[in-house]
N, C-alpha and C positions, 0 to 999 in steps of 0.2 A: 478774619473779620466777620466771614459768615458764620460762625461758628458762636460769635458773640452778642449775635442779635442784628446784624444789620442786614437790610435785605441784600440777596445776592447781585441784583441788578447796580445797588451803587457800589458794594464792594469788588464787583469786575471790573466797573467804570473806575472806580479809584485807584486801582491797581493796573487798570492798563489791557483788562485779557477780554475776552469774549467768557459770554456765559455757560454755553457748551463747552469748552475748556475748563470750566470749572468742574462741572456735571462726570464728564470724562475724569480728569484727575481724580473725583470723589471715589469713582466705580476699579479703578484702577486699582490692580494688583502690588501691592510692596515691591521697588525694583530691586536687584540683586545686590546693590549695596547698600541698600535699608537695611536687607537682613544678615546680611555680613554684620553691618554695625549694632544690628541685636544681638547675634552671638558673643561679639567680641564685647561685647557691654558686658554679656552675662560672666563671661569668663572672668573679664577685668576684674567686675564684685566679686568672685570666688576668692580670687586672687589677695582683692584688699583685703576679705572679711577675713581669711588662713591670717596673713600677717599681723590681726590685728588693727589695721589700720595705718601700720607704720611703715609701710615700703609706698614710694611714688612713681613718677612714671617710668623712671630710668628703671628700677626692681622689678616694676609691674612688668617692664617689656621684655627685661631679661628673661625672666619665668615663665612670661607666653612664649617665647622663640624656644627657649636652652630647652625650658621645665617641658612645655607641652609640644613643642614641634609645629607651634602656629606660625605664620608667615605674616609678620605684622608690623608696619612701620613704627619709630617712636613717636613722632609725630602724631598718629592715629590713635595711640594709646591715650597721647595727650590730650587730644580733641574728645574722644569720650571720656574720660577719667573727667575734663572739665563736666563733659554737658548732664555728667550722673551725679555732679556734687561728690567727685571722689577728693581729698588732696592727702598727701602724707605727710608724716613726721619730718623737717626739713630741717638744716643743717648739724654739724657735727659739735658735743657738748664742747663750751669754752672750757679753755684749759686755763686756771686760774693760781695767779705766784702764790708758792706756801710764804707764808708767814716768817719772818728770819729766825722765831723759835723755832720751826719745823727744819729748817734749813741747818741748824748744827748747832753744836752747844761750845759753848767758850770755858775750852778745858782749863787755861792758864789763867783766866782771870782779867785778860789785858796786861799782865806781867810778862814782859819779851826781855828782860836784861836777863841774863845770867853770868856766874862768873867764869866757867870755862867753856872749853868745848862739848857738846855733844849732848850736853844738858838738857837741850829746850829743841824738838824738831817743828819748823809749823810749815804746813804747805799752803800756798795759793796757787793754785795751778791755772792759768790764763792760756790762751790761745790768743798768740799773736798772727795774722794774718803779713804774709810774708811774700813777694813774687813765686820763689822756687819751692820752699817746705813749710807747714805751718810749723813755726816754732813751739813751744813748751816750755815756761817758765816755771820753776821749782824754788823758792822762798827758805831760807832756813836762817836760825834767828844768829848767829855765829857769821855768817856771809853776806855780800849784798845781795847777788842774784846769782844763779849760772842757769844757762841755756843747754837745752838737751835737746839732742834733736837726733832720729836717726844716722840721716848722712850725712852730718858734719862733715867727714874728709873730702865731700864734694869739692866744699869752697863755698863760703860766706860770700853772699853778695855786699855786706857793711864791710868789709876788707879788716875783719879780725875785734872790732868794738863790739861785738857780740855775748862774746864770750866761747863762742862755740868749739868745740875740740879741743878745750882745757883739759 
């Protein structure tokens, strides 16, 4: 307040202090964790300006502790990374559905009859979530379904409507 033009007499009264406590704190030496929090400021900038800009406070802290052997909470990292205008590159790219032309091409045509066996193979391979095994469904255009599953000789919990260990 004094700093911005007001005389110091109403900014101790507004603030509650005496004016020789002002005068004092002015003449006063930086305490020990002032300048803690200047070096770890400067290191932090190091740290964003190497990465580019793109690691944040969890990367920053890691490479002050692992990279340099500083003793520094995340927290602390966090409190100055704010107070310097630091922030990083934040979360991971979305993973976006391909397009069904990406996804496979329709060798038959939608033509699934044929006249015999062994003619026509098509797979849909599904993952049925199951108590004991996930099951595995295998599609072929000659059959309706069968069920693969490693340890079929276990025992089917559907008591054999499965298909399993045909």
């Amino acid at each position: 307040m004094a700093e911005e033009g007001l005389p110091v007499q109403v900014a101790t009264r507004a603030l509650g202090t005496s004016e020789s406590g002002f005068y004092a704190w002015r003449s006063r030496a930086p305490s020990p964790r002032t300048i803690r929090h200047v070096i770890l400021t400067d290191a932090i900038r190091e740290v964003h300006a190497a990465s580019r800009g793109i690691y944040g406070v969890r990367r920053v802290h890691a490479e002050l502790t692992l990279g340099r052997g500083l003793t520094v909470w995340q927290g602390t990292v966090a409190m100055l990374m704010q107070r310097a205008g630091l922030k990083g590159i934040g979360g991971r790219p979305k993973w976006r559905r391909p397009h069904p032309d990406l996804i496979s091409t329709d060798m038959v045509d939608r033509r699934f009859r044929r006249e015999g066996l062994d003619q026509l193979w098509v797979t849909d391979i599904t993952e049925h979530h199951t108590p004991w095994i996930p099951a595995v469904v295998a599609t072929r255009s000659s059959m309706r379904c069968r069920v693969k599953q490693p340890f079929a000789r276990l025992g089917c919990p559907s008591r054999g409507t499965c298909g399993a260990g045909r």
